[in-house]
N, CA, C and O of each residue as an XYZ file, in Angstrom:
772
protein
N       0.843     -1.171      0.000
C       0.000      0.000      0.000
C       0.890      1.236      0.000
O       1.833      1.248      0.791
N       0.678      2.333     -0.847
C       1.169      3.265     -0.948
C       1.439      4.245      0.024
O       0.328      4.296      0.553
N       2.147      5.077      0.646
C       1.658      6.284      1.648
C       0.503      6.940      0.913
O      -0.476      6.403      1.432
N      -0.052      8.005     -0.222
C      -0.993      7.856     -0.559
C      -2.235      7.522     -0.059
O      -3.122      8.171      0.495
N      -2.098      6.335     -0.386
C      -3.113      5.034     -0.051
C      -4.035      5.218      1.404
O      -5.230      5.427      1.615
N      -2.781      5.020      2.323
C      -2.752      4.977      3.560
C      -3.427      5.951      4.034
O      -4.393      5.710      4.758
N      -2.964      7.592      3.645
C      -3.540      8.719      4.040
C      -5.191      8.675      3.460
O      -6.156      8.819      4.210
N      -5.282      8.469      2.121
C      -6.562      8.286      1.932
C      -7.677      7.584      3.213
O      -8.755      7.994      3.644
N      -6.900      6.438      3.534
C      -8.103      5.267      4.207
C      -7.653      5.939      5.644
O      -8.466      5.724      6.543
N      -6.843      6.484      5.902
C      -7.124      7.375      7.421
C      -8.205      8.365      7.614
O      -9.048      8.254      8.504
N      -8.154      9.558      6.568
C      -8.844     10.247      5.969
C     -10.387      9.550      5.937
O     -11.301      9.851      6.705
N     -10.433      8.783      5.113
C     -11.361      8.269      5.236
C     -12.434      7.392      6.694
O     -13.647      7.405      6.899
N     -11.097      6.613      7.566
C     -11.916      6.240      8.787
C     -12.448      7.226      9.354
O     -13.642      7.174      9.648
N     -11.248      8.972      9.792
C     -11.426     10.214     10.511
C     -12.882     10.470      9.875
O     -13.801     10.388     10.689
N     -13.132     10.680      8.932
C     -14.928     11.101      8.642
C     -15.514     10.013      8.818
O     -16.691     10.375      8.785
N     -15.521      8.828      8.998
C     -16.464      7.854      9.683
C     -16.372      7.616     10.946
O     -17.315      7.033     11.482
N     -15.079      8.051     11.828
C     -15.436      8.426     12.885
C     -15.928      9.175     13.476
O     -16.263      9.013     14.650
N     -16.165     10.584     12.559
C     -16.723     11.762     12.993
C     -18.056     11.826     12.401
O     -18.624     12.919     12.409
N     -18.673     10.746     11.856
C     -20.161      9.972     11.594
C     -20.610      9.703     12.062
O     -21.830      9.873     12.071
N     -19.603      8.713     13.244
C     -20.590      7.911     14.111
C     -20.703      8.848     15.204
O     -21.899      8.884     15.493
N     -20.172      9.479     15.813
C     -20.420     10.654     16.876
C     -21.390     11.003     16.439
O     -22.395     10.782     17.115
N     -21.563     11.776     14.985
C     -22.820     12.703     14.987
C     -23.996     11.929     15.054
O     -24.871     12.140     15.893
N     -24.060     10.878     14.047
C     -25.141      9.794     14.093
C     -25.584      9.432     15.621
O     -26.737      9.796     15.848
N     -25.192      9.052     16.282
C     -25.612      8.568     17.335
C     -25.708      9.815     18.385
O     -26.415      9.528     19.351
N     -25.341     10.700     18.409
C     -25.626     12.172     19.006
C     -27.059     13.202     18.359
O     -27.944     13.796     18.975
N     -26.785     13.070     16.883
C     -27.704     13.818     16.467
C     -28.745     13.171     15.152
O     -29.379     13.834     14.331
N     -28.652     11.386     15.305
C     -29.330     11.243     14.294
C     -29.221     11.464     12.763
O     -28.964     12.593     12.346
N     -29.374     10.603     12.056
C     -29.502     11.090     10.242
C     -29.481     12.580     10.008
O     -28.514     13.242      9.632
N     -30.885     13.070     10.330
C     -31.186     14.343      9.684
C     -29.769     15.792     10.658
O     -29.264     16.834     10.241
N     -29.680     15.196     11.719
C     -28.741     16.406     12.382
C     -27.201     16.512     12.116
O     -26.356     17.264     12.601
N     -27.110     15.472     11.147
C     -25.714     14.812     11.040
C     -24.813     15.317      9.945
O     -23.873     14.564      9.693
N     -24.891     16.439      9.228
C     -24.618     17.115      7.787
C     -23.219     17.195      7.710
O     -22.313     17.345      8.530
N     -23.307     17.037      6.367
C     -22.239     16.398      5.372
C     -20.955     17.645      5.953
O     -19.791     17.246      5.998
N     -21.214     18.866      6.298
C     -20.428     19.765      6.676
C     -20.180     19.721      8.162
O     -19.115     20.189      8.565
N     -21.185     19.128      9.171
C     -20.456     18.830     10.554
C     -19.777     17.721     10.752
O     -19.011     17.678     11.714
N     -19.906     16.678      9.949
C     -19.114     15.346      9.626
C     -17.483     15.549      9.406
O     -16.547     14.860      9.813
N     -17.500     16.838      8.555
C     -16.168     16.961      8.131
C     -15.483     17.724      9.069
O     -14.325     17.495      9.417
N     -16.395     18.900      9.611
C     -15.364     19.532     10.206
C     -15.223     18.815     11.773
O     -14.310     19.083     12.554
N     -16.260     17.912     12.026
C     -15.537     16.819     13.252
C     -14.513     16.371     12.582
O     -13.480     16.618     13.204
N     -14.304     15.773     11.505
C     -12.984     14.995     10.977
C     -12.340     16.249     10.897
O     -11.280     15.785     11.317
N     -12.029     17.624     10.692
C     -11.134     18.071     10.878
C     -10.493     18.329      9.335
O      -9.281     18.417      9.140
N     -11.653     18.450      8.131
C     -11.736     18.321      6.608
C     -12.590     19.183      6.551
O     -13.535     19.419      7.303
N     -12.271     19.634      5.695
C     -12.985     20.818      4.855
C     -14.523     19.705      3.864
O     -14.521     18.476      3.797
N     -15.321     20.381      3.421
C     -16.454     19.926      2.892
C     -16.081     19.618      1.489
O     -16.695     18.671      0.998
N     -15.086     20.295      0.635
C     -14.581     19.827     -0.633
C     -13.906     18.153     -0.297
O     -13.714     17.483     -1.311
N     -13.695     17.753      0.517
C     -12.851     16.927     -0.044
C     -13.449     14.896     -0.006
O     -13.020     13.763     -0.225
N     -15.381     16.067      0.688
C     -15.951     14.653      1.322
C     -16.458     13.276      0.190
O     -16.734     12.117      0.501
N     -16.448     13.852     -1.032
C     -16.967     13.535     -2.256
C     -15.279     12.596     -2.750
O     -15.441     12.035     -3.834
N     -14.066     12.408     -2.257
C     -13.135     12.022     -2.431
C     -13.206     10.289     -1.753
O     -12.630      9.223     -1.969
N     -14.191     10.766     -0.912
C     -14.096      9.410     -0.210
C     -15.456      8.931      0.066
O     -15.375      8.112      0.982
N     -17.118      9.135     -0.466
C     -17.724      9.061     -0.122
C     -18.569      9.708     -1.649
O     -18.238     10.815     -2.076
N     -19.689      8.851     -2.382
C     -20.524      9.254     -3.855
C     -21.567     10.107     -2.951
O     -22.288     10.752     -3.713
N     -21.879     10.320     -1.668
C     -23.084     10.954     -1.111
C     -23.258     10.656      0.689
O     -22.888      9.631      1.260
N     -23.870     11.767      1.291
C     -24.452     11.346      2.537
C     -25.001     10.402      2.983
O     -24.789      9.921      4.096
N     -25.979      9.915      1.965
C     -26.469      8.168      1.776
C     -25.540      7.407      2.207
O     -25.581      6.978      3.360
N     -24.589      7.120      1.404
C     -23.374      5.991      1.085
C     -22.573      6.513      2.712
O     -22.442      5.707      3.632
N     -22.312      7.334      2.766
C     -21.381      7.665      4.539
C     -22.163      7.192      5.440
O     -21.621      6.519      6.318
N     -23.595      7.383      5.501
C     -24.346      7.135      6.359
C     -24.855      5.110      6.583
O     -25.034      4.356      7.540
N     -24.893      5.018      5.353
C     -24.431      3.506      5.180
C     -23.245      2.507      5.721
O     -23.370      1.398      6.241
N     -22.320      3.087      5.497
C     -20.971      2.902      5.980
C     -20.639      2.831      6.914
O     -19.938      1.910      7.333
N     -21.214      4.228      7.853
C     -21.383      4.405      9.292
C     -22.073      3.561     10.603
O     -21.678      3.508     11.767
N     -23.526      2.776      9.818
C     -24.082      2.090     10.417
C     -23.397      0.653     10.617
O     -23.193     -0.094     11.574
N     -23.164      0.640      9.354
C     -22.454     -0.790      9.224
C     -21.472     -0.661     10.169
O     -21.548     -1.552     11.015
N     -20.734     -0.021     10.311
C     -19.117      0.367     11.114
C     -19.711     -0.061     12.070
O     -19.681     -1.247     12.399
N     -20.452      0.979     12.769
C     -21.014      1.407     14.038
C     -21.492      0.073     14.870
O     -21.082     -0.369     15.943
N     -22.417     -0.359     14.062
C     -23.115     -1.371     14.218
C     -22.429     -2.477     14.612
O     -22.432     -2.689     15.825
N     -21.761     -3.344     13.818
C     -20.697     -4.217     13.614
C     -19.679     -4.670     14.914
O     -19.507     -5.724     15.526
N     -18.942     -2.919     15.020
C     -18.499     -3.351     15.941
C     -18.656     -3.121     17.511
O     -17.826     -3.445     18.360
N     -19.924     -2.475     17.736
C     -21.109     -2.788     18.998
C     -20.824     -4.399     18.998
O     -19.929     -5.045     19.541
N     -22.154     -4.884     18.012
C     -22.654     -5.638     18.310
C     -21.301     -6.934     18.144
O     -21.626     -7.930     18.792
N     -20.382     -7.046     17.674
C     -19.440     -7.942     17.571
C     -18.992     -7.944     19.004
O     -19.152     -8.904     19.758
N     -18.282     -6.536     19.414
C     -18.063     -7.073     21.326
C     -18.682     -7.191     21.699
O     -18.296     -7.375     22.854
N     -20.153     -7.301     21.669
C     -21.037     -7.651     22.640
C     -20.938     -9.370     22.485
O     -21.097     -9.933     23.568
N     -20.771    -10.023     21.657
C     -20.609    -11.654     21.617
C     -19.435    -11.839     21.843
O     -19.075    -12.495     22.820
N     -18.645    -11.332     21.040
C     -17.406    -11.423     22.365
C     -17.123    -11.379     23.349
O     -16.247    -12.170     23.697
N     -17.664    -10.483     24.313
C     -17.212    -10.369     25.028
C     -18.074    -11.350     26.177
O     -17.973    -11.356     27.404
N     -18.922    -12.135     25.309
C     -19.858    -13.229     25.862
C     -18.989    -14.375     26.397
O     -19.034    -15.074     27.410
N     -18.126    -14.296     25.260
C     -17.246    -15.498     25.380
C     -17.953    -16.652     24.964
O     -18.671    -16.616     23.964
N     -17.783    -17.872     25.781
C     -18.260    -19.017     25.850
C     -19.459    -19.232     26.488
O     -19.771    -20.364     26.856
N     -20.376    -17.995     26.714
C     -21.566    -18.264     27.338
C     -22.395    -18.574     26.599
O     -22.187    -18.304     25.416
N     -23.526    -19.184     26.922
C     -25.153    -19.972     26.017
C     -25.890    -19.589     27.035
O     -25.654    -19.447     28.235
N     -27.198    -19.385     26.104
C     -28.329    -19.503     26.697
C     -28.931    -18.333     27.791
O     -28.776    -17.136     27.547
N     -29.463    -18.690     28.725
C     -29.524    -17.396     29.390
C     -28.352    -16.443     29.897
O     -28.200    -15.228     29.774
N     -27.406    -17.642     30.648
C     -26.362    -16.635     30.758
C     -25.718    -16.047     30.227
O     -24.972    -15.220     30.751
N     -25.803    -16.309     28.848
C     -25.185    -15.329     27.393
C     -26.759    -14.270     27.561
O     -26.550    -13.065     27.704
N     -27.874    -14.626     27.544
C     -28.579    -13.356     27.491
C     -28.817    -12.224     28.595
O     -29.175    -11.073     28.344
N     -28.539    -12.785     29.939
C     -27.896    -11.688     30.710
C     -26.904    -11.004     30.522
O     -27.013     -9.778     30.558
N     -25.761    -11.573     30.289
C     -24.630    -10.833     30.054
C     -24.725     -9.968     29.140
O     -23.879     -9.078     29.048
N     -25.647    -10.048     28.390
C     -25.579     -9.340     26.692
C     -26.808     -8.422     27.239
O     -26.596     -7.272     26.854
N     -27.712     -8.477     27.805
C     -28.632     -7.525     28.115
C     -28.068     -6.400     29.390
O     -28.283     -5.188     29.353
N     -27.255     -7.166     30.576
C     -26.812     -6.513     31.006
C     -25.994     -4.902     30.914
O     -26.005     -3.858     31.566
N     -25.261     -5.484     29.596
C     -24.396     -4.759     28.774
C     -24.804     -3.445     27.958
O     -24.373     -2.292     27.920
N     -25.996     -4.259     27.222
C     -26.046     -3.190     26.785
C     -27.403     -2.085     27.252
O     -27.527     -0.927     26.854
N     -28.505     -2.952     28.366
C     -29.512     -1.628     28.709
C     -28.509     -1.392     30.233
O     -28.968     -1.688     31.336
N     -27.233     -0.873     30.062
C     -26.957     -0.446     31.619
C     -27.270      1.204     31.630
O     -27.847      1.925     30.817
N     -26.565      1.497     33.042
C     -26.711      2.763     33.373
C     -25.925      3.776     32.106
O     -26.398      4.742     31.508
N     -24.827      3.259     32.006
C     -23.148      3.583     31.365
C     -24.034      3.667     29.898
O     -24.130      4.755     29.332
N     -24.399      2.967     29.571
C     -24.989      3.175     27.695
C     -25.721      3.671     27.443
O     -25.841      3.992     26.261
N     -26.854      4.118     28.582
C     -27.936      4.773     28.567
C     -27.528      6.340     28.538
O     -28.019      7.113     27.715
N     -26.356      6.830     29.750
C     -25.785      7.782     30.302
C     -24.892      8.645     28.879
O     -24.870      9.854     28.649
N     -24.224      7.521     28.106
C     -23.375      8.122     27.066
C     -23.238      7.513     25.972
O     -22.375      6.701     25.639
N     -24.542      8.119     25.134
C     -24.908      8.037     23.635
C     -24.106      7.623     22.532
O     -24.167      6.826     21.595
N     -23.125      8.700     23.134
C     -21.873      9.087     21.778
C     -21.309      7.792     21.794
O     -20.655      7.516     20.788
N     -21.371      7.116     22.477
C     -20.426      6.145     22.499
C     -21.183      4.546     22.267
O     -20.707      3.437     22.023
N     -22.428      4.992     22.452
C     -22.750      3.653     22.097
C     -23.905      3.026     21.159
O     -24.091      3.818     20.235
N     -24.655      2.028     21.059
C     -25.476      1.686     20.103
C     -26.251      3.371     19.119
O     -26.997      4.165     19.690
N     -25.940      3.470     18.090
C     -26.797      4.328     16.985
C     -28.069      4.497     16.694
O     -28.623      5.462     16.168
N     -28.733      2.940     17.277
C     -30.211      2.771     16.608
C     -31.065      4.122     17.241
O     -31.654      4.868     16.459
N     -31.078      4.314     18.373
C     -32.088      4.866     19.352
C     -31.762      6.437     18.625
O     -32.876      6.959     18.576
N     -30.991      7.182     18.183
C     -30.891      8.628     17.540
C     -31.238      8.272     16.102
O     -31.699      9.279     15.565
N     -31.195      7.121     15.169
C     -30.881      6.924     13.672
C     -32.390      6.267     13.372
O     -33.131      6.770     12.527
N     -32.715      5.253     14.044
C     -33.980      4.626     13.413
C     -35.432      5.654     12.739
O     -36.021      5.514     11.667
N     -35.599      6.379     13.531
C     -36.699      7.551     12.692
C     -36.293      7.548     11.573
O     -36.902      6.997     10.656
N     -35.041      8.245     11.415
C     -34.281      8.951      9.813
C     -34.720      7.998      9.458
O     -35.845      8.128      8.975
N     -34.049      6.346      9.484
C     -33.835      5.105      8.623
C     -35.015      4.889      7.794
O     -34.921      4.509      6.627
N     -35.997      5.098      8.310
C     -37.200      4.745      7.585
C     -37.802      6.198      6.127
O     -38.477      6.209      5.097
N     -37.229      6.907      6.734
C     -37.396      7.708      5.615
C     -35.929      7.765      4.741
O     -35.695      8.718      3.998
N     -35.163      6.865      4.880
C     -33.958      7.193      4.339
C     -33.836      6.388      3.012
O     -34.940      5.974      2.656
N     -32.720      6.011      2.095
C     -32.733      5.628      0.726
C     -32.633      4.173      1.076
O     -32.641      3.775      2.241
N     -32.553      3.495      0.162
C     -32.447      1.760      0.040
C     -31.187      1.455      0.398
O     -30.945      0.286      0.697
N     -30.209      2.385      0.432
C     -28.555      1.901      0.795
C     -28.562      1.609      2.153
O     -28.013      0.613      2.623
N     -29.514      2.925      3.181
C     -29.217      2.696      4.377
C     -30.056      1.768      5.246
O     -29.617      1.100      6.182
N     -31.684      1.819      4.697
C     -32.314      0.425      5.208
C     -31.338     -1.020      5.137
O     -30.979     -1.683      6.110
N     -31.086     -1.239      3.952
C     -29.772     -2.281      3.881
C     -28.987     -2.792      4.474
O     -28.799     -4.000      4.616
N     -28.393     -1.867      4.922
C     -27.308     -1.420      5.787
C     -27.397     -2.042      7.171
O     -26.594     -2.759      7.768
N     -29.112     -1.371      7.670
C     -29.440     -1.261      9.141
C     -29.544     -3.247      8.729
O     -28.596     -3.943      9.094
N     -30.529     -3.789      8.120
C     -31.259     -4.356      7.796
C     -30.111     -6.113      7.853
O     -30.150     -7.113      8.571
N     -29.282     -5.702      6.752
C     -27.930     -6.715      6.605
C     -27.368     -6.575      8.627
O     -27.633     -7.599      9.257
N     -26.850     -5.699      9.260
C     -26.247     -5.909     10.347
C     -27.161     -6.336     11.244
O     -26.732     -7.138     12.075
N     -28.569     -5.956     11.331
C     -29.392     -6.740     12.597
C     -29.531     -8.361     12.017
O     -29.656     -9.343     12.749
N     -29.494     -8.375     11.005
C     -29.294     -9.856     10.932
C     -28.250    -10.773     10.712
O     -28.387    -11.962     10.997
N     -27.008    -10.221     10.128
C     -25.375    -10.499     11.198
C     -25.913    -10.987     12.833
O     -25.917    -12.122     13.310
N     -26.280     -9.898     13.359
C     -26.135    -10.115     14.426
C     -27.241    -10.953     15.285
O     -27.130    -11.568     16.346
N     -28.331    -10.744     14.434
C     -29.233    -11.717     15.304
C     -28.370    -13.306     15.167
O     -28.141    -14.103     16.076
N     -28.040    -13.402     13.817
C     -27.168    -14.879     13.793
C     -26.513    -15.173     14.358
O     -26.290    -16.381     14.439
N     -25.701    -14.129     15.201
C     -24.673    -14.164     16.014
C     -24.883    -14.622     17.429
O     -24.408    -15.469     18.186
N     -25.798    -13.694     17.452
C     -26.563    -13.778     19.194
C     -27.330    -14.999     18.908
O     -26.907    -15.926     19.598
N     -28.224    -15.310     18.205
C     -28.745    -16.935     17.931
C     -28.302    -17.860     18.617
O     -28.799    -18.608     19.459
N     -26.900    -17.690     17.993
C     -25.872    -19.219     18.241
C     -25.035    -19.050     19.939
O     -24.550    -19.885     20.702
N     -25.164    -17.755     19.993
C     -24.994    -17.756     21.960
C     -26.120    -17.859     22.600
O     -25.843    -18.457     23.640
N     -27.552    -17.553     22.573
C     -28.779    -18.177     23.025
C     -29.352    -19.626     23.102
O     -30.092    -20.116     23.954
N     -28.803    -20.182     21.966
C     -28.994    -21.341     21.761
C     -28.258    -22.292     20.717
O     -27.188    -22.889     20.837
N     -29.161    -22.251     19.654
C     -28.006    -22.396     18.497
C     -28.889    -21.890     17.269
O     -29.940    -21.272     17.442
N     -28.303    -22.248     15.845
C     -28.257    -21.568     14.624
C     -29.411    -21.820     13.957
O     -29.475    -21.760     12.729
N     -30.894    -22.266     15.085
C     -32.144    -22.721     14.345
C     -32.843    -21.380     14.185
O     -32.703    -20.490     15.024
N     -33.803    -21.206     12.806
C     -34.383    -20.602     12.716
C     -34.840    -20.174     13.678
O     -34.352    -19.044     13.656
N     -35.933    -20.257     15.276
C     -36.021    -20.344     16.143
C     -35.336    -19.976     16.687
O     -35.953    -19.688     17.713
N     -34.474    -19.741     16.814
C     -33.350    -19.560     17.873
C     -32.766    -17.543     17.175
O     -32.363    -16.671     17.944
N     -32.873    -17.419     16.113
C     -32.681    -16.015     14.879
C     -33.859    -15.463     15.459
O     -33.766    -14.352     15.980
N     -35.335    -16.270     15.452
C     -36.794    -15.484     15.900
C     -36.540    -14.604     17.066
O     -36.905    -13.430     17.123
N     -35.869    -15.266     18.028
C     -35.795    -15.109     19.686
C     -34.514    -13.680     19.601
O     -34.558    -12.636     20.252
N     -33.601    -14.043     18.722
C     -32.974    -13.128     18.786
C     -33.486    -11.999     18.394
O     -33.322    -11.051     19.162
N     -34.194    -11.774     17.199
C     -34.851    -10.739     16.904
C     -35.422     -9.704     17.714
O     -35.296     -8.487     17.855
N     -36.204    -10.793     18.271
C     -37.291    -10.025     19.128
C     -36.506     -9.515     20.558
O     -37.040     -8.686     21.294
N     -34.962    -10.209     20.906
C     -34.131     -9.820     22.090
C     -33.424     -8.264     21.446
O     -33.523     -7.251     22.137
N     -32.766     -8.220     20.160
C     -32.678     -7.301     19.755
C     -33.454     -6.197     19.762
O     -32.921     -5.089     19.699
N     -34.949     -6.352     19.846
C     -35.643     -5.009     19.453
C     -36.416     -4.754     20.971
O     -36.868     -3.628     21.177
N     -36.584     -5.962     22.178
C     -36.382     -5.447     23.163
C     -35.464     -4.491     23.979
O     -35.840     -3.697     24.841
N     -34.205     -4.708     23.555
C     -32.838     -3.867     23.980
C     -32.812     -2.840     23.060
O     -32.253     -1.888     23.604
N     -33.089     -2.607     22.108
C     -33.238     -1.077     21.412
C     -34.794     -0.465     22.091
O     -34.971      0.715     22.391
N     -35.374     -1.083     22.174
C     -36.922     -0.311     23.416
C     -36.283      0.369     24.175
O     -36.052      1.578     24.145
N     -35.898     -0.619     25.074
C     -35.708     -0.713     26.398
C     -34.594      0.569     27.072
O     -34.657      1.118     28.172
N     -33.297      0.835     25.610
C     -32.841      1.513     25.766
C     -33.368      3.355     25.025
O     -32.711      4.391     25.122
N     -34.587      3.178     24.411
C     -34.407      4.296     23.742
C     -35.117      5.165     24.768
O     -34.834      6.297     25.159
N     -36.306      4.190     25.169
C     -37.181      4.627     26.084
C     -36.164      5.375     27.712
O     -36.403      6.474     28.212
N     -35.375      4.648     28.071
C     -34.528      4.894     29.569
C     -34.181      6.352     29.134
O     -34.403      7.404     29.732
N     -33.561      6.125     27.901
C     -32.370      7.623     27.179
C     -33.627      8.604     27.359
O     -33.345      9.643     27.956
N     -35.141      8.449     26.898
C     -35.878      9.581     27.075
C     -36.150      9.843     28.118
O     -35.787     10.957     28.496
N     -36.771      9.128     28.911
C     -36.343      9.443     30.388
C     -35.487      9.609     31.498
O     -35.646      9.465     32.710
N     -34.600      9.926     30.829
C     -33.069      9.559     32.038
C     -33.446     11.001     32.662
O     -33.798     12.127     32.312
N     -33.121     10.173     33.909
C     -32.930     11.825     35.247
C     -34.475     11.255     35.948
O     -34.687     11.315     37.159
N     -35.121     10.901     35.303
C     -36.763     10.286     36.171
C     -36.520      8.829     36.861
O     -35.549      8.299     36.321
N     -37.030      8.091     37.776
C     -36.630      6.946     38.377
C     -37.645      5.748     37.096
O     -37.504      4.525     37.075
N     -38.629      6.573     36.138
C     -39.432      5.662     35.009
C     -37.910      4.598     34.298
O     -37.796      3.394     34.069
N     -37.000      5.728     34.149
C     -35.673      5.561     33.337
C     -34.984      4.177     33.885
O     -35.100      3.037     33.434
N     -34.501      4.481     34.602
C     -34.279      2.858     35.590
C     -35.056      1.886     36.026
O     -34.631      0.903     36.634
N     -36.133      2.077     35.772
C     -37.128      1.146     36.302
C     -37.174      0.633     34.716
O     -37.148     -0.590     34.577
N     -37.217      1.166     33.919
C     -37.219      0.413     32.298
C     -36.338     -0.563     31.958
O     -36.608     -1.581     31.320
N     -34.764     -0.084     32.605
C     -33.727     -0.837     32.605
C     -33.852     -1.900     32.918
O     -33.804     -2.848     32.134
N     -34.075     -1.999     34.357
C     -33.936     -3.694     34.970
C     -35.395     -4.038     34.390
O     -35.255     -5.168     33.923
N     -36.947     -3.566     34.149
C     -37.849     -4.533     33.588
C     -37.308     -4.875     32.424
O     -37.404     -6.101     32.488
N     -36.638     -4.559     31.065
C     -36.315     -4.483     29.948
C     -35.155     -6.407     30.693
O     -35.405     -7.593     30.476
N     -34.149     -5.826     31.420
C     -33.549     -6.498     31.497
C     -33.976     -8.311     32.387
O     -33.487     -9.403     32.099
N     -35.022     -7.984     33.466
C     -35.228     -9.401     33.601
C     -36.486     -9.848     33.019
O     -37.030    -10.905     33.338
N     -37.053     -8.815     31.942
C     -38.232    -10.081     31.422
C     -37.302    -10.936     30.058
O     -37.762    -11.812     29.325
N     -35.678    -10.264     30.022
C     -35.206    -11.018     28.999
C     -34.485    -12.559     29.455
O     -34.370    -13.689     28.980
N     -34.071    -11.754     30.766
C     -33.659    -13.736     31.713
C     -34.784    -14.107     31.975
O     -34.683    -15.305     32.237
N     -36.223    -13.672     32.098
C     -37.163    -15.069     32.662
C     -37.554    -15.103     31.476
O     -38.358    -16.031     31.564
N     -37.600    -14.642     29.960
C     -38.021    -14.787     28.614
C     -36.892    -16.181     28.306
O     -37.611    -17.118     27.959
N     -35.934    -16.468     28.312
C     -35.197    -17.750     28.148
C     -34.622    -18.406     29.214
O     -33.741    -19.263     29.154
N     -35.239    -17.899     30.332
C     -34.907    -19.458     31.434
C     -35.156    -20.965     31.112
O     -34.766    -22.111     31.336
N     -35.759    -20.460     30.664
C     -36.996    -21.971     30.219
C     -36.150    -22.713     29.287
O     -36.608    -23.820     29.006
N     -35.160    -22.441     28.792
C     -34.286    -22.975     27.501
C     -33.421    -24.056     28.295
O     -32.586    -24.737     27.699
């Protein structure tokens, strides 16, 4: 790889890192092609060098974003199954700490509104990684049966509730009380396994 090269795909992560901040801070629509850059620390000429449109960054971003959330979150499962993989993984992600600081964590809860009014690249996008990952989480719940993808689904879109709802209420005791219901109707939802 060239130096060139190199600077390009730095260049290039620096505005997808300064994507996912805005994305998950301010959502699709708050997220413009000119605060993207000047978080990266780039001028607005040069975003079209690394990117055919806001679409395609915003695509990119989710995927990024997404990916590697939800990848440490099974990682960092380790060798757990079953419920105790779904505590650990619910634990994780409706806590105080993820609820408390946005910027840093899951995208869905600022991005999903936009998504639905957004182009076919970024439904895709959202669409391809929740189901990466439901496959993923599947096979730590149980294993790789259809059935087992269903459960994840529906564990997935409990923990995006569970957390969007806390984030609107944070500072009220509703906010924490969402947390732990969110979190043990998901251990007595697969005890039974």
């Amino acid at each position: 790889m060239t130096v060139r090269t190199e600077q390009k795909e730095r260049t290039r992560q620096d505005i997808l890192a300064s994507a996912n901040r805005l994305l998950r801070e301010r959502g699709i629509a708050g997220a413009s092609v000119a605060e993207v850059m000047k978080g990266a620390g780039l001028t607005v000429g040069g975003f079209y060098a690394h990117f055919e449109s806001k679409e395609a960054l915003v695509a990119a971003s989710l995927r990024e974003s997404l990916r590697e959330l939800w990848s440490g979150l099974v990682a960092a499962a380790g060798k757990l199954r079953g419920v105790e993989a779904v505590s650990f993984v619910v634990r994780r992600y409706l806590s105080r700490s993820h609820r408390d600081h946005p910027c840093e964590g899951c995208p869905l809860p600022a991005v999903v509104a936009d998504v639905a009014q957004a182009g076919e690249p970024v439904r895709d996008a959202l669409a391809r990684e929740l189901g990466d990952y439901a496959g993923a989480l599947g096979e730590c719940i149980a294993d790789d049966s259809p059935a087992s993808r269903q459960r994840a689904l529906a564990l997935i879109a409990l923990m995006y509730g569970g957390l969007s709802l806390s984030r609107a209420l944070k500072g009220t005791p509703a906010s924490e009380e969402l947390l732990k219901a969110c979190r043990d109707f998901a251990r007595q939802a697969f005890h039974n396994d």
